[in-house]
C-alpha positions as CSV (number, residue, x, y, z in Angstrom):
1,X,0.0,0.0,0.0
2,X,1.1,3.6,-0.7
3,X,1.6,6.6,2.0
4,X,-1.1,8.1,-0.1
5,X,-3.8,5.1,-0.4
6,X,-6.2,5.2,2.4
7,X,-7.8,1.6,3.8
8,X,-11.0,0.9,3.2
9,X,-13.5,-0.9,5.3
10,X,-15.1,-4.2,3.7
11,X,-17.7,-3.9,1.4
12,X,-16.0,-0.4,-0.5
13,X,-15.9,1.6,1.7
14,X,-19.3,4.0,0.5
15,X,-21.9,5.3,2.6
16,X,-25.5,3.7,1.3
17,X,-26.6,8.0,1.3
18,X,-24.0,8.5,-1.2
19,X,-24.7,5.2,-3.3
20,X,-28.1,6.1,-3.3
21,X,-27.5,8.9,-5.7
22,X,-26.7,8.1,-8.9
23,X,-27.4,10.0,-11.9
24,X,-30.3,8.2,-13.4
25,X,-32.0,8.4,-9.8
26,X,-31.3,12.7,-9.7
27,X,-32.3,13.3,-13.2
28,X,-35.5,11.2,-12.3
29,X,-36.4,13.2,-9.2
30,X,-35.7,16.6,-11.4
31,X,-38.1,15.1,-13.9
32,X,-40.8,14.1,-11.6
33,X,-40.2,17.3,-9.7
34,X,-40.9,19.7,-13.2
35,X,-44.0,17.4,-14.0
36,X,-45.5,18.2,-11.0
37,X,-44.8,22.0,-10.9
38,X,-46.4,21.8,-14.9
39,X,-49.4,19.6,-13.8
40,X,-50.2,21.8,-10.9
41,X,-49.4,25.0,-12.8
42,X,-52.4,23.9,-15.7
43,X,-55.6,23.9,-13.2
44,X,-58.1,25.1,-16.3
45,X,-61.0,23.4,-17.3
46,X,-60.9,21.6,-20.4
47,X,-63.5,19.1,-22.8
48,X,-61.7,15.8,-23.4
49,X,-63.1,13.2,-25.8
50,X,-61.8,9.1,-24.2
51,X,-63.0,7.1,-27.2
52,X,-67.2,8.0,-26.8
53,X,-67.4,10.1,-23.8
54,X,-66.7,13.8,-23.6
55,X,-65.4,14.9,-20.0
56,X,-65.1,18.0,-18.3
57,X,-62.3,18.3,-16.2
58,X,-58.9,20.0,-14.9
59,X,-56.0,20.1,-16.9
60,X,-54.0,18.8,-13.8
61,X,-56.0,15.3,-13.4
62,X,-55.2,14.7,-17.5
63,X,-51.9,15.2,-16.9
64,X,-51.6,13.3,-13.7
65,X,-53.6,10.3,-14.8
66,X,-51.5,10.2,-18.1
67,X,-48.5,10.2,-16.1
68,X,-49.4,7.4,-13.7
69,X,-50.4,5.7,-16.6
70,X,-47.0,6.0,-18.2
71,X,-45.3,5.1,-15.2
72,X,-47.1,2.0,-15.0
73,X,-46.6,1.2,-18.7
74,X,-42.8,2.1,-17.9
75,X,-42.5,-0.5,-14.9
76,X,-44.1,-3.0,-16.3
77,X,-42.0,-3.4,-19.4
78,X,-39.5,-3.4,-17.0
79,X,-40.1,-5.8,-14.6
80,X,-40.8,-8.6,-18.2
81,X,-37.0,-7.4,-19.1
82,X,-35.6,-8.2,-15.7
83,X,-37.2,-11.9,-16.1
């Protein structure tokens, strides 16, 4: 070992705070964090046509329900790929 190299406990040596903040984890909290100040910035009324229907309702709730929608589409293509 060299004067300069520091020994590290088992396991490397990381704290778990530190490991748990990678890049893809901070870019999704940024993300989620801008599409909820643009969902709850967009609190009009609007007309939406699902198919038959035509609903009345806050631009918001779209947005949220598309989201959760897409996040559920998101993790369930990725739990098949993991198997």
């Amino acid at each position: 070992m060299s004067p300069t190299e520091t020994p590290r406990a088992p396991g490397g040596g990381g704290s778990r705070f530190a490991e748990s903040f990678t890049p893809g984890r901070i870019a999704m909290v940024a993300v989620a964090i801008l599409t909820l100040v643009f969902i709850f910035e967009n609190t009009r009324q609007v007309r939406i046509r699902i198919l038959i229907p035509e609903v009345t309702m806050p631009v918001y709730v779209a947005l949220l329900v598309t989201a959760l929608l897409g996040g559920a589409c998101g993790y369930s293509l990725a739990a098949r790929r993991r198997k």
